[in-house]
VEXDO-576865 format. One record per residue (C-alpha): residue number from 1; x negated, y, z negated. Coordinates in pm, 1 decimal. Layout:
<sites>
+-----+----------+----------+----------+
: num :       px :       py :       pz :
+-----+----------+----------+----------+
: NUM :        X :        Y :        Z :
...
+-----+----------+----------+----------+
</sites>
This chain:
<sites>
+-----+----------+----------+----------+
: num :       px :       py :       pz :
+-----+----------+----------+----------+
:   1 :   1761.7 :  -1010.1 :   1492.9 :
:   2 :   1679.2 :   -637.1 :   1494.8 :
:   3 :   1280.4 :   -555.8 :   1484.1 :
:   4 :   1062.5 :   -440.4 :   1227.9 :
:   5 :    801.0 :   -161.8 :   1300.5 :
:   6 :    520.1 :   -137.8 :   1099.2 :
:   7 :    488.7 :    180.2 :    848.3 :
:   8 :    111.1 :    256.7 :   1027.6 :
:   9 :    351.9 :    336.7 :   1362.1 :
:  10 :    583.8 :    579.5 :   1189.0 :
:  11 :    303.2 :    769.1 :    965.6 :
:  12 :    -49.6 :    859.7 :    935.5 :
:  13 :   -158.6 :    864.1 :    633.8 :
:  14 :   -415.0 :   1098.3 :    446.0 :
:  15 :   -444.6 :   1285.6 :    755.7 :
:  16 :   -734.4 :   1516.7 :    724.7 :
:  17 :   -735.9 :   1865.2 :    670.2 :
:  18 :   -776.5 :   2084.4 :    968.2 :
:  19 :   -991.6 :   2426.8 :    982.9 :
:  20 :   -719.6 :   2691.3 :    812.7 :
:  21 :   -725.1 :   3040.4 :    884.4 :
:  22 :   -727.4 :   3161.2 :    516.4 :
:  23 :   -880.2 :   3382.1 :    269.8 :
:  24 :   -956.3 :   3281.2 :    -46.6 :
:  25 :   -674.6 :   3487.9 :   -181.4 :
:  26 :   -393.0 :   3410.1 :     31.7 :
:  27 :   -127.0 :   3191.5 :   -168.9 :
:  28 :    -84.5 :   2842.3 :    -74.2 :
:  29 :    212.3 :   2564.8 :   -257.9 :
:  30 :     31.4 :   2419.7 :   -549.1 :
:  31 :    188.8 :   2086.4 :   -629.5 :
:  32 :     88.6 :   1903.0 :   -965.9 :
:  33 :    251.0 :   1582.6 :  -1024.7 :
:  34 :    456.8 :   1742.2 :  -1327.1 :
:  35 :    650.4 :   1937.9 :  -1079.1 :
:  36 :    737.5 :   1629.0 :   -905.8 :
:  37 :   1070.2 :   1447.3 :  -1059.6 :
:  38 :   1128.6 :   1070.5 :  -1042.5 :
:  39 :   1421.5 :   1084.6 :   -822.6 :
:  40 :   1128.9 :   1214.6 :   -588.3 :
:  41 :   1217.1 :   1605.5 :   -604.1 :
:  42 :    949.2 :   1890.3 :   -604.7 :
:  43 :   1174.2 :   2033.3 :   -932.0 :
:  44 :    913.7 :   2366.8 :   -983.8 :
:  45 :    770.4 :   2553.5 :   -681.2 :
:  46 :    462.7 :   2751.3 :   -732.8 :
:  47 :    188.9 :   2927.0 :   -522.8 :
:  48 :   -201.6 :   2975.1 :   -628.9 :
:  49 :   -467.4 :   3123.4 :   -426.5 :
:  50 :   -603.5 :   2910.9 :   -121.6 :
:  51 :   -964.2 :   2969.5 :   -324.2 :
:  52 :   -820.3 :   2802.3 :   -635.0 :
:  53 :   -686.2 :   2509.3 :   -497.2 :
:  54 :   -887.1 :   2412.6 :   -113.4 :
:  55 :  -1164.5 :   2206.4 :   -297.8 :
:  56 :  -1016.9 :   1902.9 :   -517.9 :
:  57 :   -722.6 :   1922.2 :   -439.5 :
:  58 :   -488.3 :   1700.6 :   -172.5 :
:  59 :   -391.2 :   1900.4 :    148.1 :
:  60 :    -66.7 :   1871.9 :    252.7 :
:  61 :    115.3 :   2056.5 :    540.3 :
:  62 :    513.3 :   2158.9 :    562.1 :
:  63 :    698.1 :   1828.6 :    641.5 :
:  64 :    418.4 :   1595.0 :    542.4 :
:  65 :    535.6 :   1378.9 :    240.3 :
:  66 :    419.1 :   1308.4 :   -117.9 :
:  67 :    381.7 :    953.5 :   -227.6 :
:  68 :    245.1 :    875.5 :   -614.0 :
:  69 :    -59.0 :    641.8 :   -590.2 :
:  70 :    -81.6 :    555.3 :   -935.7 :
:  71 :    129.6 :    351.9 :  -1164.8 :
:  72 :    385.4 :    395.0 :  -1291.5 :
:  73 :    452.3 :    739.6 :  -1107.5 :
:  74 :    438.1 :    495.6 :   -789.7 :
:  75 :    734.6 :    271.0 :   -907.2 :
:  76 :    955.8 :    544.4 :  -1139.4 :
:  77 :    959.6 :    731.9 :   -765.3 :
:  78 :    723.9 :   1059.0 :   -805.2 :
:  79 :    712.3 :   1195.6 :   -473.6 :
:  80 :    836.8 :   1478.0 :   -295.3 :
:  81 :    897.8 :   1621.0 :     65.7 :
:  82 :    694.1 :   1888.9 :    119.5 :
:  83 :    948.3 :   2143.6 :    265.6 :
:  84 :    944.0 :   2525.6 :    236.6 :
:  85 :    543.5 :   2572.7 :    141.0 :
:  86 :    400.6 :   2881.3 :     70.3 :
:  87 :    220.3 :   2960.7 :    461.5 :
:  88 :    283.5 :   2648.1 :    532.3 :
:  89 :      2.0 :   2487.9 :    332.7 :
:  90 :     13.4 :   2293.1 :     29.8 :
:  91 :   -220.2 :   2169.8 :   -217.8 :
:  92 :   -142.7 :   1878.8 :   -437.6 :
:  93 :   -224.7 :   1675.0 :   -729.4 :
:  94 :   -534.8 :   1379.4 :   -581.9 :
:  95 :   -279.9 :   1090.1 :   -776.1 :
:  96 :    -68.4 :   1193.2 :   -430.1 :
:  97 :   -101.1 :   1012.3 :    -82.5 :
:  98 :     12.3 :   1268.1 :    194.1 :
:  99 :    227.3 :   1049.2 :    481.0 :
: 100 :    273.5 :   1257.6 :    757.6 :
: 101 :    548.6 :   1136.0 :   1064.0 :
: 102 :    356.0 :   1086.6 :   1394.8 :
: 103 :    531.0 :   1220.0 :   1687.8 :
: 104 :    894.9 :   1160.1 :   1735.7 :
: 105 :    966.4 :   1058.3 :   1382.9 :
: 106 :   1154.6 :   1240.7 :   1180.2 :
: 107 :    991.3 :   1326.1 :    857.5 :
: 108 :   1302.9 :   1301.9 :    651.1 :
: 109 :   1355.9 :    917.5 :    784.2 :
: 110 :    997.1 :    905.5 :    637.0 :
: 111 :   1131.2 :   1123.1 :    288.6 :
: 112 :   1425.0 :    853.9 :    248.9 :
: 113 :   1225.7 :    546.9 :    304.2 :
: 114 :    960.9 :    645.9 :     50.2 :
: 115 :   1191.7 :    697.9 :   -238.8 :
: 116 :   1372.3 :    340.9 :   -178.4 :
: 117 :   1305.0 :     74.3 :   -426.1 :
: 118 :   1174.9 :   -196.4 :   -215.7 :
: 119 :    905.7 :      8.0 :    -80.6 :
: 120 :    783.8 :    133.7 :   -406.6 :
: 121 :    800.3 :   -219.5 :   -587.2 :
: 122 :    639.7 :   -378.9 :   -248.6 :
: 123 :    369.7 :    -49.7 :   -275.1 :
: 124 :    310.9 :   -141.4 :   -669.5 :
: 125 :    247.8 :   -478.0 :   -615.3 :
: 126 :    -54.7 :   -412.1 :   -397.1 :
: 127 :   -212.2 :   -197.6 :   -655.8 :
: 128 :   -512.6 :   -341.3 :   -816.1 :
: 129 :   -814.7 :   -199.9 :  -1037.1 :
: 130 :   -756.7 :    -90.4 :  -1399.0 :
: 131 :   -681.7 :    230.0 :  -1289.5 :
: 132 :   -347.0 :    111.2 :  -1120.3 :
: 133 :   -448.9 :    299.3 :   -834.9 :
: 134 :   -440.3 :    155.4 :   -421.4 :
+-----+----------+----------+----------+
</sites>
């Protein structure tokens, strides 16, 4: 029988943000969840100013991937990988969690197994609190 490894080994998750070389001007991804389809695409690509978007927003780096916390975004599939950002750096919508592959995973293993339908109904099940959110 073939072993399971648990998701914590593969991913961290909400990594924090590190110290970024930016100006306030320099353009960053922007990703609100409207830009975010249910078959987990990032379906509009936009840039705003690292100013506009460092403080409330949810960091994300290129590779790291977008996971809806709140229902039902969680179980209709919003989510995105978060390839080809502006420098690099993205900010997204705070209804996102950011999984990032540890070492020697590949992100897009990480990608494919967030959009599958037993993760996300497993994931929406542990949601509690009358804002659906875990």
């Amino acid at each position: 029988m073939p072993s399971e490894t648990p998701f914590s080994e593969l991913v961290e998750v909400n990594p924090p943000r590190p110290a970024l070389d930016l100006r306030d001007l320099d353009p960053v991804s922007f990703i609100p969840m409207s830009n975010v389809s249910e078959s987990g695409r990032w379906t509009v690509q936009q840039s705003q100013p690292y100013g506009e978007v460092c403080r409330g927003y949810t960091y994300c780096a290129e590779g790291d991937v977008l996971f809806a916390k709140i229902t039902p975004c969680t179980e209709n599939g919003k989510g995105c990988h978060a390839i080809g950002l502006t420098n690099k750096i993205g900010f997204a919508s705070t209804e996102f969690h950011v999984l990032r592959a540890k070492k020697g995973v590949d992100p897009r293993y990480i990608f494919q197994w967030s959009v599958s339908p037993p993760l996300r109904l497993n994931a929406a099940a542990q949601m509690t609190g009358s804002a659906g959110q875990q």
